[in-house]
N, CA, C and O atoms as a GROMACS GRO file, in nm:
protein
  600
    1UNK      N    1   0.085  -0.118   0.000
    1UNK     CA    2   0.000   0.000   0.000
    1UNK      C    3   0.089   0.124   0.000
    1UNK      O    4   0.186   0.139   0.074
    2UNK      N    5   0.038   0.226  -0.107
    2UNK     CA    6   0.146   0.304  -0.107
    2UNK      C    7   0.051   0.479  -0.053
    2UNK      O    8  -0.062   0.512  -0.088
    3UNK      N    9   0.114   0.531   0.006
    3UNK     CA   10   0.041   0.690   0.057
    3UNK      C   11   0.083   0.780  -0.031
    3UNK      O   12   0.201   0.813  -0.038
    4UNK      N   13  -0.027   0.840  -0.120
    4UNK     CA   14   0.007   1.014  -0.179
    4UNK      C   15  -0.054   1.080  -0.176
    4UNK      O   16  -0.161   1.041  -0.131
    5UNK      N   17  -0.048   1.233  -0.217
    5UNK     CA   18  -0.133   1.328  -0.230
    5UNK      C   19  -0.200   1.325  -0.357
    5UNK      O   20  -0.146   1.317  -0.467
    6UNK      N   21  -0.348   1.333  -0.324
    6UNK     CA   22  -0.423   1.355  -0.443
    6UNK      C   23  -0.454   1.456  -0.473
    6UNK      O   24  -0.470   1.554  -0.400
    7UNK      N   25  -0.473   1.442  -0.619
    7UNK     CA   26  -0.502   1.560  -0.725
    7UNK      C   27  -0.628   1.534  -0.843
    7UNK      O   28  -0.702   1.438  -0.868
    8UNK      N   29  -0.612   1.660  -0.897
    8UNK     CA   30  -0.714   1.654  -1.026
    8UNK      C   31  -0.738   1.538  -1.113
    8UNK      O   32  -0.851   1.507  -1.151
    9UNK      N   33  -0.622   1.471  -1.146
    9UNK     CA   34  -0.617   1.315  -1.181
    9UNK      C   35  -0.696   1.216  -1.136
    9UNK      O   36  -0.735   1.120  -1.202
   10UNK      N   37  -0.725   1.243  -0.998
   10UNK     CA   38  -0.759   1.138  -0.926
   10UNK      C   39  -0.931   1.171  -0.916
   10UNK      O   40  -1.007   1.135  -0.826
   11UNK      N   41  -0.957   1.232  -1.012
   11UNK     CA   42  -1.113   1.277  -0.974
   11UNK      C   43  -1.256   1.154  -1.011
   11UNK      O   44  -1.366   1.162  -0.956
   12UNK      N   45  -1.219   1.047  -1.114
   12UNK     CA   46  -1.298   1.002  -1.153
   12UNK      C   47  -1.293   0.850  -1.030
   12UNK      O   48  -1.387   0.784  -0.984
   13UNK      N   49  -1.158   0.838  -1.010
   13UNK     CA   50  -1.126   0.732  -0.870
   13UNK      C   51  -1.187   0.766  -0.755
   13UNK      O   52  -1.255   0.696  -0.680
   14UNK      N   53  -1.147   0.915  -0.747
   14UNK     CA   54  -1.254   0.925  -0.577
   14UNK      C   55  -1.415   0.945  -0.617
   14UNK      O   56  -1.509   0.906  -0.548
   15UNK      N   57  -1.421   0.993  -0.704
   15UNK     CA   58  -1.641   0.984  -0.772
   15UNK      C   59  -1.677   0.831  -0.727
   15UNK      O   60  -1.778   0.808  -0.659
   16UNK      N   61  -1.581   0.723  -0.772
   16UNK     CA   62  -1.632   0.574  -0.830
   16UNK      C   63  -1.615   0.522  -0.627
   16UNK      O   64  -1.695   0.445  -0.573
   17UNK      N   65  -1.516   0.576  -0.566
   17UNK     CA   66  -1.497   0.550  -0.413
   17UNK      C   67  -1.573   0.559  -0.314
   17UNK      O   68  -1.617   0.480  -0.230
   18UNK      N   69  -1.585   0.717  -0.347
   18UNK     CA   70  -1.714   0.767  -0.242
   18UNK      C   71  -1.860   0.741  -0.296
   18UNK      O   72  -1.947   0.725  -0.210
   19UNK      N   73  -1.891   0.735  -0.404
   19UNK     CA   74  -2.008   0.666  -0.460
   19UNK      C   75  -2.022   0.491  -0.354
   19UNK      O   76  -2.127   0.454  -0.301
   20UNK      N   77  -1.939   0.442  -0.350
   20UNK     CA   78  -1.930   0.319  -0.316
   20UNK      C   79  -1.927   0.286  -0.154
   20UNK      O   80  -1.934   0.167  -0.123
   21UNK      N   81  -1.918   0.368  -0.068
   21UNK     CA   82  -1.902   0.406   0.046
   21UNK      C   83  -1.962   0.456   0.124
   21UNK      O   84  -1.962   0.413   0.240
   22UNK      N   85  -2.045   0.583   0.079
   22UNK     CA   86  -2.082   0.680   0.108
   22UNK      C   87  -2.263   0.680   0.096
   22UNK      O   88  -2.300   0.674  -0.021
   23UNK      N   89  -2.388   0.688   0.208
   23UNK     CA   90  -2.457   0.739   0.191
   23UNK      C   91  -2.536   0.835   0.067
   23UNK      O   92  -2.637   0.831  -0.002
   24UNK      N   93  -2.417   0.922   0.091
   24UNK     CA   94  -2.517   1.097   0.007
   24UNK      C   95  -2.354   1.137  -0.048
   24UNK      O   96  -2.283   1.216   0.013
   25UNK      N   97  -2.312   1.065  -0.176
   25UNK     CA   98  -2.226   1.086  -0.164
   25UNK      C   99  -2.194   1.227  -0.259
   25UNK      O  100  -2.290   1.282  -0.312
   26UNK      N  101  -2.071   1.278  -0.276
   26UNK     CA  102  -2.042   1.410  -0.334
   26UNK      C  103  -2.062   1.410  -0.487
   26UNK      O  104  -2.083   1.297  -0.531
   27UNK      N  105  -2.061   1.527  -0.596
   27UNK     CA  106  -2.066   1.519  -0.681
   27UNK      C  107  -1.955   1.554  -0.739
   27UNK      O  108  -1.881   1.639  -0.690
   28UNK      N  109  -1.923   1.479  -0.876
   28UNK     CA  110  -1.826   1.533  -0.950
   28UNK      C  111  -1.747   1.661  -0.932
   28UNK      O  112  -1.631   1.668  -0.892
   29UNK      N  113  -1.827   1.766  -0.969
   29UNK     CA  114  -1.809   1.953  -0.906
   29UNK      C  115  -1.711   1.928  -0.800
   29UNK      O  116  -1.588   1.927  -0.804
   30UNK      N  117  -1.820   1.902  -0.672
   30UNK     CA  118  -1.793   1.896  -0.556
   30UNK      C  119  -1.628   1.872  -0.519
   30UNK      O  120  -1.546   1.937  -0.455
   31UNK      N  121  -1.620   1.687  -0.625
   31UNK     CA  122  -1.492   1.693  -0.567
   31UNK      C  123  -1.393   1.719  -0.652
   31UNK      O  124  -1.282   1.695  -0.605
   32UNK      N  125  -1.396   1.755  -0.746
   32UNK     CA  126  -1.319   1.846  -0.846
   32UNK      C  127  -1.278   1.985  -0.775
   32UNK      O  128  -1.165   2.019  -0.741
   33UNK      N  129  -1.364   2.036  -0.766
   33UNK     CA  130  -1.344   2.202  -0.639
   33UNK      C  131  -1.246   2.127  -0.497
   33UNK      O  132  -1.125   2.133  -0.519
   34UNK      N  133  -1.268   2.088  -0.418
   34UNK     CA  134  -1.198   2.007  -0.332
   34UNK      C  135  -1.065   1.957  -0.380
   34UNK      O  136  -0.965   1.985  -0.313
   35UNK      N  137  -1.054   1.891  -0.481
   35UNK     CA  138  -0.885   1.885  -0.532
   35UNK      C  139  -0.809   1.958  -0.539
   35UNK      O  140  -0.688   1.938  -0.524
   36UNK      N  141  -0.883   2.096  -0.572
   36UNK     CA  142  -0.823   2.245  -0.611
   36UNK      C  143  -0.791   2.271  -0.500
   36UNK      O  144  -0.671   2.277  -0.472
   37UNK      N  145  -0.915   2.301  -0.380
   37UNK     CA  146  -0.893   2.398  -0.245
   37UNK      C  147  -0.828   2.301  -0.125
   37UNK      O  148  -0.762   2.345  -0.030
   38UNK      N  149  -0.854   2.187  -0.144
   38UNK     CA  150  -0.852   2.073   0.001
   38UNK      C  151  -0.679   2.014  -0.008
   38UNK      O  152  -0.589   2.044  -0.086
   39UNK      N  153  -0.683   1.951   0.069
   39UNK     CA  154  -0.551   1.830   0.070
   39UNK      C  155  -0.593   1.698   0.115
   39UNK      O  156  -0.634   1.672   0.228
   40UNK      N  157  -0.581   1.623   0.023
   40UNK     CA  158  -0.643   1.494   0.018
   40UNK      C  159  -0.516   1.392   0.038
   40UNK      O  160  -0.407   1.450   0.040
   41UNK      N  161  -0.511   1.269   0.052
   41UNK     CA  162  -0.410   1.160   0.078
   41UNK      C  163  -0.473   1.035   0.024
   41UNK      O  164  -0.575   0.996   0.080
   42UNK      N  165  -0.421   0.964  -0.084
   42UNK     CA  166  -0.526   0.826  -0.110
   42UNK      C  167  -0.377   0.722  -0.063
   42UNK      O  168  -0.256   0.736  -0.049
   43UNK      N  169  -0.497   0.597  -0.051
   43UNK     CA  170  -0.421   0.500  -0.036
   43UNK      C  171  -0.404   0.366  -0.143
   43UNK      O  172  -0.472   0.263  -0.149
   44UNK      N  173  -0.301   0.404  -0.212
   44UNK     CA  174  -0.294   0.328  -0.402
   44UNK      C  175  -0.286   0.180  -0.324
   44UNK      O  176  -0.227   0.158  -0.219
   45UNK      N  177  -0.371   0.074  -0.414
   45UNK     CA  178  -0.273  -0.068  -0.329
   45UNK      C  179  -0.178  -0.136  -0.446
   45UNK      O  180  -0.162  -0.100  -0.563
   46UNK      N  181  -0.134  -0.224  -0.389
   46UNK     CA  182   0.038  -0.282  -0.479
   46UNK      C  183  -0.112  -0.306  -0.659
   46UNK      O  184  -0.064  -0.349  -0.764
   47UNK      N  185  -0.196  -0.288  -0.656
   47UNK     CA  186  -0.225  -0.317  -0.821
   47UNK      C  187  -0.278  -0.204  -0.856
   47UNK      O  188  -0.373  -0.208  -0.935
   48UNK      N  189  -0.232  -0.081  -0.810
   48UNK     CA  190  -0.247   0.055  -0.849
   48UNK      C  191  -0.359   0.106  -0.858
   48UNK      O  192  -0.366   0.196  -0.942
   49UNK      N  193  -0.509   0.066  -0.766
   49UNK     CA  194  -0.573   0.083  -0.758
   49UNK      C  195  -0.625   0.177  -0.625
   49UNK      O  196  -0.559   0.175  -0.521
   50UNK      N  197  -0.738   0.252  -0.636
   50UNK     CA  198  -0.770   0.359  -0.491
   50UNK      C  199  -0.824   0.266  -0.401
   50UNK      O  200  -0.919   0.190  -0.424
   51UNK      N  201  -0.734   0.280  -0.259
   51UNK     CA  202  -0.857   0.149  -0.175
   51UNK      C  203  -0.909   0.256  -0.100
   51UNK      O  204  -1.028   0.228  -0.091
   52UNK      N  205  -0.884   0.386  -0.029
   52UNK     CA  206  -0.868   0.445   0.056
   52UNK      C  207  -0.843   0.576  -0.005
   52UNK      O  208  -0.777   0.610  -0.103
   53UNK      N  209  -0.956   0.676   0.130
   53UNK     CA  210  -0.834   0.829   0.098
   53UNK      C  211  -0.887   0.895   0.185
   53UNK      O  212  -0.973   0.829   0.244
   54UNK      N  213  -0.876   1.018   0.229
   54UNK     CA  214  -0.905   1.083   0.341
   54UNK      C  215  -0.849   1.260   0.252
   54UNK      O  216  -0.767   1.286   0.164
   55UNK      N  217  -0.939   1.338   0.328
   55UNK     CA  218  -0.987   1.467   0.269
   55UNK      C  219  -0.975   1.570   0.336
   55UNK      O  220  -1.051   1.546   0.429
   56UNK      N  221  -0.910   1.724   0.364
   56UNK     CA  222  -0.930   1.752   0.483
   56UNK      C  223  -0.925   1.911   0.408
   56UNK      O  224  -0.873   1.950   0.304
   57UNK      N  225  -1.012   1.989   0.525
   57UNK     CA  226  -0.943   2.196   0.414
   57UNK      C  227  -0.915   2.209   0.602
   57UNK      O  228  -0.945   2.162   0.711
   58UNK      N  229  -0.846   2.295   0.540
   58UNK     CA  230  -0.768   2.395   0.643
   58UNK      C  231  -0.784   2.553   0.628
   58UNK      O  232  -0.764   2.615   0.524
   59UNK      N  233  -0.828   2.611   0.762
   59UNK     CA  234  -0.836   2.715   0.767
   59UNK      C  235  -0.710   2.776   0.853
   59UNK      O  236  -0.693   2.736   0.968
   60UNK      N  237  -0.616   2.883   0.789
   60UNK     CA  238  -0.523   2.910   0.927
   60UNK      C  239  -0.465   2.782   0.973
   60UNK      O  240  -0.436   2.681   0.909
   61UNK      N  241  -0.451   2.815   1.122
   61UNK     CA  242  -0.406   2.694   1.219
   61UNK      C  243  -0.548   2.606   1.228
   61UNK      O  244  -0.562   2.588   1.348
   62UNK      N  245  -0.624   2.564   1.182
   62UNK     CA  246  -0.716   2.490   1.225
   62UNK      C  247  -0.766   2.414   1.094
   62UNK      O  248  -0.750   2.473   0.987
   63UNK      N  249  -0.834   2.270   1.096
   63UNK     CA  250  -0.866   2.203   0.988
   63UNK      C  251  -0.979   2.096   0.999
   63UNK      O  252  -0.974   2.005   1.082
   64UNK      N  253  -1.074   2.111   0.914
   64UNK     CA  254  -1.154   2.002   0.901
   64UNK      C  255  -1.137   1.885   0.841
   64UNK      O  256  -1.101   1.899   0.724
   65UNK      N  257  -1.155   1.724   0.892
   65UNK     CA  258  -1.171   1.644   0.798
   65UNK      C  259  -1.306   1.627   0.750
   65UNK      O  260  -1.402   1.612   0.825
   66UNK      N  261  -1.314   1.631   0.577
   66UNK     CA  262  -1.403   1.630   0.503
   66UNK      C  263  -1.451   1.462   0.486
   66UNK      O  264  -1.570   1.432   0.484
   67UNK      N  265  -1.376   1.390   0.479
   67UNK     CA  266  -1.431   1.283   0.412
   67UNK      C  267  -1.265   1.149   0.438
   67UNK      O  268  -1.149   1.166   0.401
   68UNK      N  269  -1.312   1.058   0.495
   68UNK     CA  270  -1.230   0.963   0.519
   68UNK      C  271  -1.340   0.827   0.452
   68UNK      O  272  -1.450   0.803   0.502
   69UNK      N  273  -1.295   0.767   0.361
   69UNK     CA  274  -1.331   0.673   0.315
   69UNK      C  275  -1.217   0.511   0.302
   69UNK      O  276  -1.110   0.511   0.241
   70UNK      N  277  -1.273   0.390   0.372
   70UNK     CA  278  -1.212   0.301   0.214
   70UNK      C  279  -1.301   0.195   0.192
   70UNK      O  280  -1.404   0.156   0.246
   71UNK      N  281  -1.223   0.154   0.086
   71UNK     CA  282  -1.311   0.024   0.007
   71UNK      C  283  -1.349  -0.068   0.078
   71UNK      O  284  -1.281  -0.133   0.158
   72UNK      N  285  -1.476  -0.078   0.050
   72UNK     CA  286  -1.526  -0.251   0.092
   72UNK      C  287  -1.483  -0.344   0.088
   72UNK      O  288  -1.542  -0.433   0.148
   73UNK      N  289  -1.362  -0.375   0.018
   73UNK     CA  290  -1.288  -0.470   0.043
   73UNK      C  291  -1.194  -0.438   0.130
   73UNK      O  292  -1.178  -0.530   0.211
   74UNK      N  293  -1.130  -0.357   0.146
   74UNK     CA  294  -1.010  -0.332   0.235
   74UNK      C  295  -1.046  -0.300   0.375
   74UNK      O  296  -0.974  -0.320   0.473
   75UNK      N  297  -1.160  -0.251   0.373
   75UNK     CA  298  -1.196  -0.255   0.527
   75UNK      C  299  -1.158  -0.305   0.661
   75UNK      O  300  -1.063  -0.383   0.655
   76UNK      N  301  -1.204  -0.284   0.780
   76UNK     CA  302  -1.116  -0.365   0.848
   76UNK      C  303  -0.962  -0.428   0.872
   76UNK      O  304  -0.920  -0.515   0.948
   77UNK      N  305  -0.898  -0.346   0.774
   77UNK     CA  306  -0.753  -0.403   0.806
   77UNK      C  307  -0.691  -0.288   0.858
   77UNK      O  308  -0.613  -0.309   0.765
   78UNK      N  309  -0.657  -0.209   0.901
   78UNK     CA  310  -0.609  -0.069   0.960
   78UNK      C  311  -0.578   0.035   0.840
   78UNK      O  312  -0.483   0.112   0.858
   79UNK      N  313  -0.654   0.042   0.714
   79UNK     CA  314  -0.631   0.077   0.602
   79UNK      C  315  -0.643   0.265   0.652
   79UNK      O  316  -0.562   0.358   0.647
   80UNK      N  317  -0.795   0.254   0.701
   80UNK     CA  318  -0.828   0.368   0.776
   80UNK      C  319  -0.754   0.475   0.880
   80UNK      O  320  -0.768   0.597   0.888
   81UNK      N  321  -0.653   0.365   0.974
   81UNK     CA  322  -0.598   0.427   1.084
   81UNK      C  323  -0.475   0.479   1.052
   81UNK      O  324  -0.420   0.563   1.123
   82UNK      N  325  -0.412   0.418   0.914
   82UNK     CA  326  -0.308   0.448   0.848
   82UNK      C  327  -0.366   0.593   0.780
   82UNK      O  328  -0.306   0.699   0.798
   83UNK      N  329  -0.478   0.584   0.709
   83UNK     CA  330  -0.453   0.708   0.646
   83UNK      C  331  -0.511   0.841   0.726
   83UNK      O  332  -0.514   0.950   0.669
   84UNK      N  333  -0.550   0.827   0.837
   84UNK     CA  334  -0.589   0.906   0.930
   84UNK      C  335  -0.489   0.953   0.989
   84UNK      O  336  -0.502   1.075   1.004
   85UNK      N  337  -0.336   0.888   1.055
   85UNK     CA  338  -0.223   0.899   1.090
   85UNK      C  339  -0.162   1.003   1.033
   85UNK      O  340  -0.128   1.109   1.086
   86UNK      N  341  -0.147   0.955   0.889
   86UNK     CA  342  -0.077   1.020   0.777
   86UNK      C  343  -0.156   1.132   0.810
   86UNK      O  344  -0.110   1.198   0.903
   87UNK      N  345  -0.261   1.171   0.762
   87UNK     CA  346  -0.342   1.333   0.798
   87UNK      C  347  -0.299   1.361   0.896
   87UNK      O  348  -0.199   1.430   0.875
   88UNK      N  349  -0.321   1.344   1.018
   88UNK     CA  350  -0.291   1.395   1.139
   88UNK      C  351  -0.105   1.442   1.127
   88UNK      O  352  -0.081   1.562   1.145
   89UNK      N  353  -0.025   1.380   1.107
   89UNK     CA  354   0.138   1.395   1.047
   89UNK      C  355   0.123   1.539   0.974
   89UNK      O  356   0.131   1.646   1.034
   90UNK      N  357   0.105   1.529   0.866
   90UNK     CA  358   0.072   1.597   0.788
   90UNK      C  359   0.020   1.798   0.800
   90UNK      O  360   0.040   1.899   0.732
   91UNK      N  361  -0.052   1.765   0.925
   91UNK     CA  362  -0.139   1.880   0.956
   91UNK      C  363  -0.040   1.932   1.072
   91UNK      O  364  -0.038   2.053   1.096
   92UNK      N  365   0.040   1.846   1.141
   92UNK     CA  366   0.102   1.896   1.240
   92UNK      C  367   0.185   1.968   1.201
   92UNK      O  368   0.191   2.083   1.245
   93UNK      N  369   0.273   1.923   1.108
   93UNK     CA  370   0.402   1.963   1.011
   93UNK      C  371   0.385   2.091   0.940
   93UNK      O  372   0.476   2.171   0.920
   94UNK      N  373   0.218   2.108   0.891
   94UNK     CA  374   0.215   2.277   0.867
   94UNK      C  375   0.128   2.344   0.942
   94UNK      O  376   0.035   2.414   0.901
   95UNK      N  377   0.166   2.314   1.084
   95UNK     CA  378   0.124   2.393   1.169
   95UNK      C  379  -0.023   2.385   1.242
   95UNK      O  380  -0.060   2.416   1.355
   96UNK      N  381  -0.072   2.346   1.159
   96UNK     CA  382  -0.220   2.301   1.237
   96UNK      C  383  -0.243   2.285   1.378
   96UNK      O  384  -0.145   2.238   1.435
   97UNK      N  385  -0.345   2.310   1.456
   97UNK     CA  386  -0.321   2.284   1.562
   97UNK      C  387  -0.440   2.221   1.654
   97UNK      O  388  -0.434   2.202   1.776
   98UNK      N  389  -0.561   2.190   1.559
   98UNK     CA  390  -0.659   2.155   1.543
   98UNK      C  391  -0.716   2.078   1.437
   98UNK      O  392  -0.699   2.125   1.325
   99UNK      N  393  -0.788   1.956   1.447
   99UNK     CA  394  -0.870   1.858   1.313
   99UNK      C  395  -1.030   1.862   1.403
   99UNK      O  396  -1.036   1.854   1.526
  100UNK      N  397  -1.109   1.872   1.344
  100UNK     CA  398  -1.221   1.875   1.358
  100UNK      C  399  -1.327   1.777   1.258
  100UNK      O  400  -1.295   1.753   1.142
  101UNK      N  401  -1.418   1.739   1.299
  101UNK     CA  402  -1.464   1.633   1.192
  101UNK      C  403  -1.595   1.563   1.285
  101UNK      O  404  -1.584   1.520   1.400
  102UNK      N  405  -1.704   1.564   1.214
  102UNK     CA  406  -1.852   1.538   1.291
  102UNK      C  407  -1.875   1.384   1.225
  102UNK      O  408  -1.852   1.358   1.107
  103UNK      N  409  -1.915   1.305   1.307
  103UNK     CA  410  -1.947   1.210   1.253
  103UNK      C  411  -2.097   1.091   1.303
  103UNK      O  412  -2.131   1.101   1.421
  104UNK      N  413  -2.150   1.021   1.243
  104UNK     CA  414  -2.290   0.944   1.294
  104UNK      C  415  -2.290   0.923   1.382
  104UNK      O  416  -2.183   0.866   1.405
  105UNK      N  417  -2.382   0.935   1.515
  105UNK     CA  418  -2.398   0.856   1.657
  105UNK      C  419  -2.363   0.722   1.635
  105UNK      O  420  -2.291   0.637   1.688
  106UNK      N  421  -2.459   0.736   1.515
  106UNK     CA  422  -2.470   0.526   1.517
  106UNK      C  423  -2.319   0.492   1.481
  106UNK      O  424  -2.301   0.371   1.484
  107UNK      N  425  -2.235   0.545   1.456
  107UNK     CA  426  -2.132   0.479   1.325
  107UNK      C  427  -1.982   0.452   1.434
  107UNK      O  428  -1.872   0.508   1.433
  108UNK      N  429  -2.038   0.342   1.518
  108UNK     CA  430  -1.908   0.316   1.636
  108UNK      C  431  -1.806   0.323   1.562
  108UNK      O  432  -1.734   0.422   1.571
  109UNK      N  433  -1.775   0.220   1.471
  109UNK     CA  434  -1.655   0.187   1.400
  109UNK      C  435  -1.559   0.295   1.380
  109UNK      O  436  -1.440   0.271   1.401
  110UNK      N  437  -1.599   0.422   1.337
  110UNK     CA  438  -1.554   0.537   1.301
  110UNK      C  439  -1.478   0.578   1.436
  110UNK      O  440  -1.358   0.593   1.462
  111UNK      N  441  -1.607   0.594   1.519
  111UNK     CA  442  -1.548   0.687   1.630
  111UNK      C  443  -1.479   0.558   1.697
  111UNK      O  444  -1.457   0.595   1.812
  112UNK      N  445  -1.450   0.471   1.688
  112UNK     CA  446  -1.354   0.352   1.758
  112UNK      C  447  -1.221   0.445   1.714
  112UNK      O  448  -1.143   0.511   1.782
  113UNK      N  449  -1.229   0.427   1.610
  113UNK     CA  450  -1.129   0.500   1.482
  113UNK      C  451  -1.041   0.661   1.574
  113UNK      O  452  -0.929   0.673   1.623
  114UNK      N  453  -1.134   0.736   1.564
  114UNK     CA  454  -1.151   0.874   1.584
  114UNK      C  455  -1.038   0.844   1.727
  114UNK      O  456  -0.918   0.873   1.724
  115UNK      N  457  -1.089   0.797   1.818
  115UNK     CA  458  -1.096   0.792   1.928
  115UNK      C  459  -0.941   0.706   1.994
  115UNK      O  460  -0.869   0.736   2.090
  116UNK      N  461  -0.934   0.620   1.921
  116UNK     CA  462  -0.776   0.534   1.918
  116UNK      C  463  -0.650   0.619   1.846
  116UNK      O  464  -0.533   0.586   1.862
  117UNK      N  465  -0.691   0.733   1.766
  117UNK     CA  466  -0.593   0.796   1.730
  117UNK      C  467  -0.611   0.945   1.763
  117UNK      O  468  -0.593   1.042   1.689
  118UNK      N  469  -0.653   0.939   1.904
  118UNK     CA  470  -0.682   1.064   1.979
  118UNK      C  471  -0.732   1.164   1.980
  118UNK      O  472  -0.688   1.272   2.020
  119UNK      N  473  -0.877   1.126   1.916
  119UNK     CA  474  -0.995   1.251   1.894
  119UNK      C  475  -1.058   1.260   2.013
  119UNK      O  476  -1.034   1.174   2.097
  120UNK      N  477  -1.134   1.347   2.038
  120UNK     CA  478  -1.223   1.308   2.174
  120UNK      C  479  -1.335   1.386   2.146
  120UNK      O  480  -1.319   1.497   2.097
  121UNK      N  481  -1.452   1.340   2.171
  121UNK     CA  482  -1.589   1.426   2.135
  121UNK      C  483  -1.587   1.557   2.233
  121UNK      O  484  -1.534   1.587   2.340
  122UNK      N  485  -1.666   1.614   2.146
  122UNK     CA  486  -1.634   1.791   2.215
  122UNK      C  487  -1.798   1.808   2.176
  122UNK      O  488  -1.821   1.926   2.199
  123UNK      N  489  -1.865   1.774   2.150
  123UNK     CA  490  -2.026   1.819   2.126
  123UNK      C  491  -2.105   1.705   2.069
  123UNK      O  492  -2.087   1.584   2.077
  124UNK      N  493  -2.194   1.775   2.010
  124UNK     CA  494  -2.356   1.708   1.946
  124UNK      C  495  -2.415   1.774   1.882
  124UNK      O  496  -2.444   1.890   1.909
  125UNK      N  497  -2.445   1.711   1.780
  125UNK     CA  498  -2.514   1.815   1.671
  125UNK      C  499  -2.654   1.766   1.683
  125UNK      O  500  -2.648   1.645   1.657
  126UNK      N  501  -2.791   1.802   1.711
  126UNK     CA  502  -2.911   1.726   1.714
  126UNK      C  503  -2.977   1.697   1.584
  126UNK      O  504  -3.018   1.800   1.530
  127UNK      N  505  -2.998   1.601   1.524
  127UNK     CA  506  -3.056   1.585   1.375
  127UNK      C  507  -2.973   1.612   1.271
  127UNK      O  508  -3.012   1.648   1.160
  128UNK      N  509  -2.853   1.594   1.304
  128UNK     CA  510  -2.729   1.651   1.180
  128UNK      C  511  -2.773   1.547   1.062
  128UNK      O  512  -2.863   1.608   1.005
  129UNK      N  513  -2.764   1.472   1.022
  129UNK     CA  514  -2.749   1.347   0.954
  129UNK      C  515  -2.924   1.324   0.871
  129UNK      O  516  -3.027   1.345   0.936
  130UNK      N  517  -2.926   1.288   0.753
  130UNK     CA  518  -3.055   1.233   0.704
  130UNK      C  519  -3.051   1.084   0.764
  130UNK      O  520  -2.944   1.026   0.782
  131UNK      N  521  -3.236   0.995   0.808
  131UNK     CA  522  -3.177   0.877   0.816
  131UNK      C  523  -3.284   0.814   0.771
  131UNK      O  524  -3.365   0.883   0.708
  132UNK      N  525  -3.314   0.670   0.792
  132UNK     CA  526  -3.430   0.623   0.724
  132UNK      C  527  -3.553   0.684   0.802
  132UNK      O  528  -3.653   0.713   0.737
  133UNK      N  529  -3.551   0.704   0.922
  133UNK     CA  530  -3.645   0.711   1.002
  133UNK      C  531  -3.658   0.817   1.065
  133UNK      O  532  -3.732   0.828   1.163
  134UNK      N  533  -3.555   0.952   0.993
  134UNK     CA  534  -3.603   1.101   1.029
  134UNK      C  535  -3.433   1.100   1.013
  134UNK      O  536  -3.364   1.064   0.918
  135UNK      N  537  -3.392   1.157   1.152
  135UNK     CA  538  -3.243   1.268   1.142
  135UNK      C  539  -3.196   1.186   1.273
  135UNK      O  540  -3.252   1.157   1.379
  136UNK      N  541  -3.038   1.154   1.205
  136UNK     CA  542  -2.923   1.118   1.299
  136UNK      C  543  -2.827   1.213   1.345
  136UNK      O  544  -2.746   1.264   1.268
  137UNK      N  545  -2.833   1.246   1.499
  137UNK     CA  546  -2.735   1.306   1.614
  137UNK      C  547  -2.620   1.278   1.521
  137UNK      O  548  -2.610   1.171   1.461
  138UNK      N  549  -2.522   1.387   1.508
  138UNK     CA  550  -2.371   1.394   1.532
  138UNK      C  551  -2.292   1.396   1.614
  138UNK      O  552  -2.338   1.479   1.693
  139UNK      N  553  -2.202   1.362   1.653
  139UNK     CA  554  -2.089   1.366   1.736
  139UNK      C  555  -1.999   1.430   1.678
  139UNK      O  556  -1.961   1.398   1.566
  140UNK      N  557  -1.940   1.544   1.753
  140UNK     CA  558  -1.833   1.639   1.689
  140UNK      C  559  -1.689   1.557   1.767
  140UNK      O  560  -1.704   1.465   1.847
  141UNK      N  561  -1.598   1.592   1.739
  141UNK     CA  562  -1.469   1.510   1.750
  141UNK      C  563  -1.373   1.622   1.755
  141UNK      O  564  -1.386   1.727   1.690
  142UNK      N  565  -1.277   1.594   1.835
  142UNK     CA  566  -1.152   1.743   1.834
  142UNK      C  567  -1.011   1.660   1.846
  142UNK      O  568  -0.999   1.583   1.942
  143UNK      N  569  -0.894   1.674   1.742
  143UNK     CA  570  -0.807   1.631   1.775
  143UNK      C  571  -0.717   1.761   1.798
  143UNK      O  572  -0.727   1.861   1.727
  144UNK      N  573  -0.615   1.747   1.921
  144UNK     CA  574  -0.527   1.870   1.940
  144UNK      C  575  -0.392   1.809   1.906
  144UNK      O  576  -0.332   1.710   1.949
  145UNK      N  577  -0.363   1.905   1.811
  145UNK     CA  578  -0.212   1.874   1.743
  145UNK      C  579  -0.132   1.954   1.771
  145UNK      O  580  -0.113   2.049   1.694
  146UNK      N  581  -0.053   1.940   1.899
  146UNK     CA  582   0.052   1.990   1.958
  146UNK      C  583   0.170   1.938   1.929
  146UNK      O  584   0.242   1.903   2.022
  147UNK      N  585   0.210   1.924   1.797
  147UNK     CA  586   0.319   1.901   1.752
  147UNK      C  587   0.346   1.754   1.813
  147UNK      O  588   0.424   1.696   1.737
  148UNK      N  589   0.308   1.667   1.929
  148UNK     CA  590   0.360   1.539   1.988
  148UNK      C  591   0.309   1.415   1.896
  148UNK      O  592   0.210   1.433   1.826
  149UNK      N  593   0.348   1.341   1.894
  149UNK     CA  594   0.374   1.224   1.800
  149UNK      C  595   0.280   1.134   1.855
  149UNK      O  596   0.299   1.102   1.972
  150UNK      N  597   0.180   1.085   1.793
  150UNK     CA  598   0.037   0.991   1.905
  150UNK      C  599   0.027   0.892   1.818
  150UNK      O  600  -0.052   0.800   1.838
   0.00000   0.00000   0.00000
């Protein structure tokens, strides 16, 4: 598995990804504009394919993650915690000093995720989320990036 920064190239790979992953997922536009403004990281595997990628904009010292995805097949293997790492690296190195990123009540797995690589919930969003059966609670998440190595 190899880690890079994605780009404009990579636009029809992350459409076919997050389509595959994703609820409500983004549109073409969407993540075309995002290649331009964001800093993204995919995760190529040894047959040069997208398994993984993670999405993030930055304001100043402070940054949102937009979108952490991977493949249904790759799932479950720490594909996720790797490329979450790498972001977190990444954001420290230009200064960041804050990641921010809301995610499903229901969606343990994530915040297992979130939470093992040192996020910690900081709020609640009430009805953030569309769901089958009306609107799913958010959990807001705060990682502090004080330059220390986690």
């Amino acid at each position: 598995m190899t880690l890079r920064p994605l780009g404009p190239d990579d636009l029809d790979l992350l459409v076919a990804l997050d389509a595959a992953t994703n609820p409500h997922p983004w549109s073409a536009k969407l993540w075309a504009d995002a290649l331009v403004r964001d800093h993204g990281i995919g995760a190529i595997d040894d047959d040069g394919v997208l398994a993984g990628f993670a999405i993030s904009s930055r304001v100043l010292d402070e940054a949102e993650l937009q979108l952490i995805a991977v493949s249904p097949a790759k799932q479950r293997q720490g594909l996720g915690r790797l490329l979450l790492k790498a972001l977190l690296a990444e954001l420290r190195q230009t200064g960041t000093t804050q990641l921010f990123l809301e995610v499903r009540a229901g969606n343990t797995a994530a915040q297992a995720l979130y939470a093992g690589c040192g996020g910690e919930v900081s709020g609640r969003r009430k009805g953030y989320y569309p769901a089958p059966n009306g609107r799913e609670d958010a959990l807001l998440y705060t990682f502090t990036l004080n330059g220390a190595a986690q």
